[in-house]
C-alpha positions as CSV (number, residue, x, y, z in Angstrom):
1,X,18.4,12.0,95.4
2,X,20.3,12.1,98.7
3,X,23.3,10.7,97.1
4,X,23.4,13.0,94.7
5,X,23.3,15.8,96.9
6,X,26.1,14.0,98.8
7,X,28.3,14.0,95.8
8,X,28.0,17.5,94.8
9,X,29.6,18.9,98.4
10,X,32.5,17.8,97.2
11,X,33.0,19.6,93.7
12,X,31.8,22.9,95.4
13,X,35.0,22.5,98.3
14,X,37.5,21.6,95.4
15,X,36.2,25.1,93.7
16,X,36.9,27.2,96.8
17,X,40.5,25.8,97.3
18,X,41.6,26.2,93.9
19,X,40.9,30.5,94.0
20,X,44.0,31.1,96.5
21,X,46.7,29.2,94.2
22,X,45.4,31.5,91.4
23,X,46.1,34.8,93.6
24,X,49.0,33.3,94.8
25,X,50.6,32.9,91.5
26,X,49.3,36.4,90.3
27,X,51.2,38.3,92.9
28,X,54.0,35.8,92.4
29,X,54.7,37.1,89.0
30,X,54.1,41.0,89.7
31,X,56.4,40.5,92.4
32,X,58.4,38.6,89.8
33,X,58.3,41.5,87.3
34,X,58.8,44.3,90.0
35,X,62.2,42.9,90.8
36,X,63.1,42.8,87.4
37,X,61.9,46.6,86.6
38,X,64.7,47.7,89.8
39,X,67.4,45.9,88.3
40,X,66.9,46.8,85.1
41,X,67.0,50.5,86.2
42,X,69.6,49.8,88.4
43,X,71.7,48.5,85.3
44,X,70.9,51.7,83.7
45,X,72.1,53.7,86.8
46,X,75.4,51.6,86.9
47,X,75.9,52.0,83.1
48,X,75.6,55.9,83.5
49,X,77.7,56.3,86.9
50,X,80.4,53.8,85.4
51,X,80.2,56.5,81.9
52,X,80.3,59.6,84.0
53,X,83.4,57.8,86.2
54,X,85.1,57.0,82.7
55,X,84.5,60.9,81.4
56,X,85.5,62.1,84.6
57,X,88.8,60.1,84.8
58,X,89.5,61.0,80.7
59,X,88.8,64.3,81.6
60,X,91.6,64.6,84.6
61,X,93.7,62.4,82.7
62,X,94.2,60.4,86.0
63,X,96.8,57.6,84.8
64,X,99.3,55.2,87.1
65,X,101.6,58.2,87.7
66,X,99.5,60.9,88.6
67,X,96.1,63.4,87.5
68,X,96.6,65.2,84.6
69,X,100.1,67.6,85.1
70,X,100.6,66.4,88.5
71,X,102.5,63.6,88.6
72,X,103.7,61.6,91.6
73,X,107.2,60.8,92.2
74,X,109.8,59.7,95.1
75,X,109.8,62.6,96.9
76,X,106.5,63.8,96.3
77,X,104.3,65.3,93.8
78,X,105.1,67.0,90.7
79,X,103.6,69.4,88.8
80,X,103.7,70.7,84.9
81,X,101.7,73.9,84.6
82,X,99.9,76.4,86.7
83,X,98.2,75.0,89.8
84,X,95.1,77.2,91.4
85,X,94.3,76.8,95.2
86,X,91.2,77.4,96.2
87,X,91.5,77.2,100.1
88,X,94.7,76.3,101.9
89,X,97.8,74.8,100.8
90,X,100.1,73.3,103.6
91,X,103.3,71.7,102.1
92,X,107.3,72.2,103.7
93,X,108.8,72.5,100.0
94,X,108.1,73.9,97.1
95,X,111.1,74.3,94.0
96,X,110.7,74.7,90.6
97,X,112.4,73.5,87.5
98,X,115.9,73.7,86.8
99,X,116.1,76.8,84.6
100,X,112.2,77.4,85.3
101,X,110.8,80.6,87.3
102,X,108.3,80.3,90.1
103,X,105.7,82.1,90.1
104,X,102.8,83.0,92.9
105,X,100.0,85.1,92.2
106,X,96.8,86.4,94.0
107,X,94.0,88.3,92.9
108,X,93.9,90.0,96.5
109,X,96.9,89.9,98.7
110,X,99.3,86.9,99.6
111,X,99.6,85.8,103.3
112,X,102.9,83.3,104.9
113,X,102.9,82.2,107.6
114,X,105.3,80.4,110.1
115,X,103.9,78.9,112.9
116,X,105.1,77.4,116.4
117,X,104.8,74.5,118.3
118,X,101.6,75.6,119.5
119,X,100.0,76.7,116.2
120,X,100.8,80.5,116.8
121,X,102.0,82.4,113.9
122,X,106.3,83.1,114.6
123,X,106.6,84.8,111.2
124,X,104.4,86.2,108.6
125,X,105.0,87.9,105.1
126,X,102.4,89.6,103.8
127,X,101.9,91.1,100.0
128,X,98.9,93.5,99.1
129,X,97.9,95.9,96.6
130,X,99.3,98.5,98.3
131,X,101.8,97.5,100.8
132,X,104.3,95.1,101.8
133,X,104.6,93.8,105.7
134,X,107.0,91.5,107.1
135,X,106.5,90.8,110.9
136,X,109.1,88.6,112.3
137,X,111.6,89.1,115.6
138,X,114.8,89.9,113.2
139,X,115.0,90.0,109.7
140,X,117.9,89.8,107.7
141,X,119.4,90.0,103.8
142,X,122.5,87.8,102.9
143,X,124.9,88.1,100.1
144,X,125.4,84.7,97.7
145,X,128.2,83.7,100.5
146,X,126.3,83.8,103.3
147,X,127.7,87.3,104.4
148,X,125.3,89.7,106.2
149,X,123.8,92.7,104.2
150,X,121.2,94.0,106.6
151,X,119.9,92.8,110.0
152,X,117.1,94.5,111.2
153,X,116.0,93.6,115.1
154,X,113.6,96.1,117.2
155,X,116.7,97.2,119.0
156,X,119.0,98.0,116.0
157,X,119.2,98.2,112.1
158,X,122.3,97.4,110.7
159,X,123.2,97.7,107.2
160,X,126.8,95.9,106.1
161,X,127.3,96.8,103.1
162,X,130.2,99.4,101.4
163,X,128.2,101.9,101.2
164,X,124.4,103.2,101.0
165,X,123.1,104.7,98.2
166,X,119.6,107.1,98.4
167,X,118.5,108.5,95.1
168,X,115.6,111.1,95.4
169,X,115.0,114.8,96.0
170,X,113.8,114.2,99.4
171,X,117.0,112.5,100.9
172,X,116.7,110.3,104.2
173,X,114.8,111.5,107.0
174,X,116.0,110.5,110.6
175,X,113.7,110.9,113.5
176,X,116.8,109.8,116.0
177,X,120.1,109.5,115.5
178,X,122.5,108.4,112.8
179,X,126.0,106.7,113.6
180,X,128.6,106.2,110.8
181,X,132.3,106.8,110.4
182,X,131.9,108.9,106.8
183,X,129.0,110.6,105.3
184,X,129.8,111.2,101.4
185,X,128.1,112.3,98.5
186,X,129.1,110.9,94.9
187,X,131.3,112.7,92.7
188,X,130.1,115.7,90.9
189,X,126.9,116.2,93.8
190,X,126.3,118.7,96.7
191,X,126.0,116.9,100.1
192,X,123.6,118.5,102.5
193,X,122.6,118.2,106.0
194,X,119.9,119.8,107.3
195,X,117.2,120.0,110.1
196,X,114.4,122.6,108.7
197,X,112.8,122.6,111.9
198,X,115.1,121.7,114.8
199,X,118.6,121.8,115.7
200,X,121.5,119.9,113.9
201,X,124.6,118.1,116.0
202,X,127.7,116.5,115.0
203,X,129.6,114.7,118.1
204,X,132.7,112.5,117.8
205,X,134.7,111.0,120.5
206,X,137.8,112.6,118.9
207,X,138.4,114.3,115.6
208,X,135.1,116.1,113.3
209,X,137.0,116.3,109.4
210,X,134.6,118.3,107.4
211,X,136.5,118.3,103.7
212,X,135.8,119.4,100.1
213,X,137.7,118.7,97.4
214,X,136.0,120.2,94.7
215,X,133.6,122.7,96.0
216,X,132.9,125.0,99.0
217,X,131.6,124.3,102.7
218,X,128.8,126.2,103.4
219,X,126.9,126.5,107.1
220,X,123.6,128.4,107.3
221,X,121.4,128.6,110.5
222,X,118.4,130.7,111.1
223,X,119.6,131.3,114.5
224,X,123.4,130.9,116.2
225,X,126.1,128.4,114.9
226,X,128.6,127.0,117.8
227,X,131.6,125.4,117.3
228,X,132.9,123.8,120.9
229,X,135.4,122.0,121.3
230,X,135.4,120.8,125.4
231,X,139.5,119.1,125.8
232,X,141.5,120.7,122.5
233,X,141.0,123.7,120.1
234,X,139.5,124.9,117.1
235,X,141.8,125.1,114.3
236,X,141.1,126.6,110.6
237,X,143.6,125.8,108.0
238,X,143.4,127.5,104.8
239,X,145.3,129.9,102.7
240,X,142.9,132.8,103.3
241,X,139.9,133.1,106.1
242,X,137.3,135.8,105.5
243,X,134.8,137.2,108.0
244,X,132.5,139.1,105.9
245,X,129.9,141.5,107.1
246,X,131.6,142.0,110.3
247,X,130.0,144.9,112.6
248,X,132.8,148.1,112.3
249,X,133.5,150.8,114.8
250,X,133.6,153.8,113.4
251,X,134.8,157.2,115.1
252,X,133.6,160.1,115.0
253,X,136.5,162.2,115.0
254,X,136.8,164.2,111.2
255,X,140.8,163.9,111.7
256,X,140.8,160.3,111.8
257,X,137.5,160.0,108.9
258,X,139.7,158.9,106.4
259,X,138.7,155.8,104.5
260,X,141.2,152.8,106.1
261,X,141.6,149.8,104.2
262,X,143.2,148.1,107.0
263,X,141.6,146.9,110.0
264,X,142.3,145.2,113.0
265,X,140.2,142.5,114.6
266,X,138.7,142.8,117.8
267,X,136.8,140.8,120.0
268,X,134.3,141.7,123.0
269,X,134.0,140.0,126.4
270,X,131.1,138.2,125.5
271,X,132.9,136.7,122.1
272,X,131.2,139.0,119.9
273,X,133.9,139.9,116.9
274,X,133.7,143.0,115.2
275,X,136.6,145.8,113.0
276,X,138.0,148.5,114.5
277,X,140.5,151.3,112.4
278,X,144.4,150.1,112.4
279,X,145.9,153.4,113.6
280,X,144.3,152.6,117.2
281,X,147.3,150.9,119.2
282,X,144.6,148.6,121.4
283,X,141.1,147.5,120.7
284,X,138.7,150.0,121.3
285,X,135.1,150.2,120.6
286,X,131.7,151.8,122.7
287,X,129.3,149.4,124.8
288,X,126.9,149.7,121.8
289,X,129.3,147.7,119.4
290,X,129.6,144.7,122.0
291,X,125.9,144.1,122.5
């Protein structure tokens, strides 16, 4: 009897050891399958990223020489079609196509920009819906051989050209004043000068030709017209010069109330002109004439 109890210690140890190397190899193979669920996923994941990369690239038609329209070249990039920027474009050149236009186009306004060492803006040019503003210390329009059209500067606007045409019922308005050797209006027009609220000067530093060849020269003023002429004279050349609606003297004496035709010209001390009857051997008027 007491041997075997001795001999069945044994089998029960040899039971007890053999439960952990069952566990052990349980969790082995769920560890075992685990890894091979994540990879499996994972190659799914890789399949669909490397499809989506594929469509994507199709899509832009990115190729050795460039995406889609835009191709690389030498000197830099390329580009067949329309091109939309969403932010900000920074480039130092842009040309287009022998016998191509260029075109830019914004659905609110269109801003350039020149800027300095210091990243302040020099120039700018700026298109809106309902104006056009170019800021900038001179600006300046050349002919096709480099000649000078207009220069524009805050001190002085100077326009090159022959000659400067302004179509329009309103004319040019000048707030200042104008300097030009010849003011001209084209053939078979009126030119007019006028200043509907102040006064109108001409000055020259020798000789003021007023001339029309086809027409009349009319001067109208709401107030006085003066003609002064500081070193030389006045001279007016014509065939005939009329004074109309000049003041006239006329006497009271019934001998003399015959109806003259001829009359001489008289003038007061103050300048004032007016007519006085022929058959008077001098100049003769009352102090109410000469007022």
């Amino acid at each position: 009897m007491g041997n075997r109890v001795l001999n069945a210690e044994p089998n029960n140890n040899r039971s007890t050891k053999m439960r952990p190397a069952a566990n052990q190899s349980y969790l082995y193979g769920w560890k075992k399958n685990c890894i091979f669920i994540i990879l499996f996923f994972l190659m799914i994941l890789i399949a669909i990223n490397l499809g989506f990369t594929l469509w994507i690239l199709k899509a832009l038609e990115v190729s050795q020489d460039g995406i889609g329209r835009i191709k690389i070249v030498e000197k830099g990039v390329e580009l067949d079609g329309m091109a939309l920027v969403m932010d900000v474009m920074k480039t130092s050149h842009i040309k287009s196509r022998l016998g191509q236009p260029l075109t830019f186009e914004s659905a609110k306004n269109l801003t350039f920009n020149v800027r300095g060492d210091m990243n302040e803006v020099q120039n700018q040019m700026f298109i809106g819906h309902d104006r056009f503003e170019v800021s900038a210390k001179k600006f300046q329009v050349n002919n096709l051989h480099g000649g000078t059209l207009m220069q524009v500067d805050k001190d002085l606007m100077e326009i090159a050209s022959n000659s400067l045409k302004v179509e329009g019922d309103g004319g040019i308005v000048f707030s200042d004043y104008v300097q030009t050797p010849i003011i001209r209006a084209e053939p078979g027009k009126d030119l007019k000068l006028e200043s509907p609220t102040r006064s109108l000067e001409i000055q020259a530093s020798q000789e003021i030709f007023i001339q029309s060849r086809a027409g009349s020269i009319e001067t109208a003023s709401l107030n006085d017209i003066k003609i002064r002429s500081s070193s030389g004279s006045i001279r007016l050349d014509a065939e005939q010069i009329i004074l109309s609606n000049l003041n006239q003297f006329i006497i009271s004496d019934k001998t003399t109330s015959d109806q003259n035709k001829v009359y001489q010209l008289c003038i007061c001390e103050n300048g004032k002109i007016f007519l006085a009857p022929s058959h008077f051997f001098i100049c003769a008027g009352d102090s109410t004439i000469c007022r």
